[in-house]
C-alpha positions in Angstrom: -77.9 -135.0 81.4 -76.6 -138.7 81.3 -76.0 -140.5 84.2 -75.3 -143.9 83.2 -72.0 -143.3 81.1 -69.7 -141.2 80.5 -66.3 -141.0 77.5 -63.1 -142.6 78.1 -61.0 -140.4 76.0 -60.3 -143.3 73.0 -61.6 -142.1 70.0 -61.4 -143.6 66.3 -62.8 -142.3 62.8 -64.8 -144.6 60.5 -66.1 -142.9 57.1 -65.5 -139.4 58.0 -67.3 -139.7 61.5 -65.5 -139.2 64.6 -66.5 -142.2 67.5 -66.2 -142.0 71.2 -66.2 -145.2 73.1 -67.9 -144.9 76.6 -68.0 -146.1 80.0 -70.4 -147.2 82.5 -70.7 -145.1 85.7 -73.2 -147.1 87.3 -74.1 -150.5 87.2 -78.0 -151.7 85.4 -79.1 -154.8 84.2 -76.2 -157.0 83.2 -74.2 -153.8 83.3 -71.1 -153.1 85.8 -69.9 -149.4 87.0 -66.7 -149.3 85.1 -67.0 -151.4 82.4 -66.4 -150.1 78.7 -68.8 -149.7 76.1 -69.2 -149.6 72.4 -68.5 -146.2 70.3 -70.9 -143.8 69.8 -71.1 -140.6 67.7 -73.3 -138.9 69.9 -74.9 -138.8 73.6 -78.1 -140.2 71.8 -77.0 -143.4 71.0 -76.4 -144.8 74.2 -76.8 -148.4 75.7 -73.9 -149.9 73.6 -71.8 -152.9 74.3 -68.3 -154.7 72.9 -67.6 -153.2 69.6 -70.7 -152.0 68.5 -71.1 -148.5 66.8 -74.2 -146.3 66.6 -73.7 -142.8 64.7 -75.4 -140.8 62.2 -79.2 -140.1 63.5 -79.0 -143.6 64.4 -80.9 -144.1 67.8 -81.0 -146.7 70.8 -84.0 -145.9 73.4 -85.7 -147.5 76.1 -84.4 -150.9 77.0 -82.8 -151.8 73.6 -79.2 -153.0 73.6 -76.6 -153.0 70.7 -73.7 -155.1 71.1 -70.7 -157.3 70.1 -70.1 -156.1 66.6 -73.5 -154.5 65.0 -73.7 -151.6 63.7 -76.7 -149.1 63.6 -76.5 -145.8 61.1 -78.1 -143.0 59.2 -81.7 -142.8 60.8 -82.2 -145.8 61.9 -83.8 -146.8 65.5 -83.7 -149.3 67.8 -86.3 -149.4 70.9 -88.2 -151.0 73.1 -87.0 -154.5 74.2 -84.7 -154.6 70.6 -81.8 -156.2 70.7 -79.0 -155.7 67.6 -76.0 -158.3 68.1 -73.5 -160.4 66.5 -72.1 -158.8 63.5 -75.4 -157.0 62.4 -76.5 -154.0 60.4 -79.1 -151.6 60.6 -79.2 -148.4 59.0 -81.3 -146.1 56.6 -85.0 -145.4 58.0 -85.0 -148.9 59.6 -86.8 -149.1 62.9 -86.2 -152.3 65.0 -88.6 -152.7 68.1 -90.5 -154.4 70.7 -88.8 -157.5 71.2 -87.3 -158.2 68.0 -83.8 -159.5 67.8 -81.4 -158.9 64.8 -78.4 -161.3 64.8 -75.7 -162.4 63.0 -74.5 -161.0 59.3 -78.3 -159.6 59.2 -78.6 -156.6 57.1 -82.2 -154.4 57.8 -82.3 -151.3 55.7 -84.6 -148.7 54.7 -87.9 -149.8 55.2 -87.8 -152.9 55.5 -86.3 -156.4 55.6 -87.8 -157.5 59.3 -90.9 -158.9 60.4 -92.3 -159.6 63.8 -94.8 -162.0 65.1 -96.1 -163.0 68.7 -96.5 -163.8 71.2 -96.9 -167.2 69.3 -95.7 -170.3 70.1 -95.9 -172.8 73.6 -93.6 -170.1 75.2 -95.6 -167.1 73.8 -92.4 -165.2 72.6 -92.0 -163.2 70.0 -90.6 -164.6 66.5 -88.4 -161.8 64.2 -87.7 -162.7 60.4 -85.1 -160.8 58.6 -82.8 -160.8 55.9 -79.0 -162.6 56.4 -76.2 -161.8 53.9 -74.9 -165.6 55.0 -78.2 -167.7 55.3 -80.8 -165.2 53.0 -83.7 -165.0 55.9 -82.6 -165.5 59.4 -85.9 -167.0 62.2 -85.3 -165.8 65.8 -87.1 -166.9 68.9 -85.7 -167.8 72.2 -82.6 -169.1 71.7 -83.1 -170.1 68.7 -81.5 -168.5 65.4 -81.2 -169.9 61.9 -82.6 -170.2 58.7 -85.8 -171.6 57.7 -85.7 -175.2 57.0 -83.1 -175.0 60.5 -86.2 -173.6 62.1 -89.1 -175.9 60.2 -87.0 -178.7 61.6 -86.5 -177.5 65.3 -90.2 -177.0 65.3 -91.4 -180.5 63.4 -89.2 -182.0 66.6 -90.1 -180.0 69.3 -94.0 -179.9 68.7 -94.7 -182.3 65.8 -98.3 -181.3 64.0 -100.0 -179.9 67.3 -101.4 -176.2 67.6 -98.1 -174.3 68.8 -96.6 -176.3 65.4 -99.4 -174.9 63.2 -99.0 -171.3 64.5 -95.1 -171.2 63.6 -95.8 -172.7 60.3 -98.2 -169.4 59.7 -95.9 -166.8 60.6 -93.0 -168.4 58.8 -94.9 -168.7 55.5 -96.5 -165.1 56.5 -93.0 -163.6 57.0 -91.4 -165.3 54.2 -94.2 -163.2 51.9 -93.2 -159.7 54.3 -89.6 -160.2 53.8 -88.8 -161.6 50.5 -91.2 -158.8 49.3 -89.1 -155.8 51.3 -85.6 -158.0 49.1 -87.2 -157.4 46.0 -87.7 -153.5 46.4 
């Protein structure tokens, strides 16, 4: 039985599925009691915010979070630490996890189009790589999101050619070979 939310009653129909937007009947994390949620399809695809939608035998577990306006379908999952945002899209047999984030007009489908790394890095966070309809491949760590030369140039700056710079420069030209491969299929 659920706990943390229940249905307000507002409904709406996108591609032949029914949505139910929810509630929150007890405050957690950066959660109130009371405040409205994101539509779901189903109980299972709980712990989203703003607009976001989760239906199909889509899936949000642990302490993943899927907000503003993404959108997570067919059998896709999102667990762990995950965080969907912005106006995002996950669906097919994607599975985003651990503490990968997927932001702005990202697209990860099927099997593919996302790569992790870390801890890496002088903060030792994690660093996910994925495709962009806007940019082509999006770099996320921190609170830092853009594209790759954005990112080559944040890093150039902030460590110049020392050992935290040398380990960034690895995974990008690692994940640039992971992701660009997944585009191609």
């Amino acid at each position: 039985m659920n706990t943390k939310y229940e249905f307000t009653g507002e409904t709406k129909v996108s591609l032949g599925i029914t949505l139910r937007r929810i509630r929150a009947l007890v405050s957690f994390g950066p959660i109130e009691k009371g405040e409205i949620g994101g539509w779901i399809a189903d109980q299972k695809n709980l712990d989203v915010y703003g607009n976001a939608w989760v239906y199909g035998n889509a899936w949000v577990s642990g302490d993943a979070q899927v907000s503003g306006n993404a959108r997570v379908s067919g059998d896709a999952e999102v667990s762990g630490n995950a965080w969907v945002y912005g106006n995002a899209e996950v669906s097919g047999n994607a599975r985003v996890y651990g503490d990968a984030e997927v932001s702005g007009n990202a697209r990860v489908s099927g099997n593919a189009d996302f790569f992790l790394v870390g801890p890496i890095g002088s903060r030792k966070s994690f660093l996910t790589v994925h495709t962009d309809a806007t940019i082509g491949v999006r770099f996320t760590t921190g609170c830092f999101s853009s594209s790759e030369n954005e990112f080559r140039k944040a890093i150039q700056k902030m460590h110049g050619d020392n050992n935290h710079a040398k380990q960034y420069s690895t995974a990008i030209d690692l994940a640039l070979m992971v992701v660009k491969n997944f585009s191609k299929k």
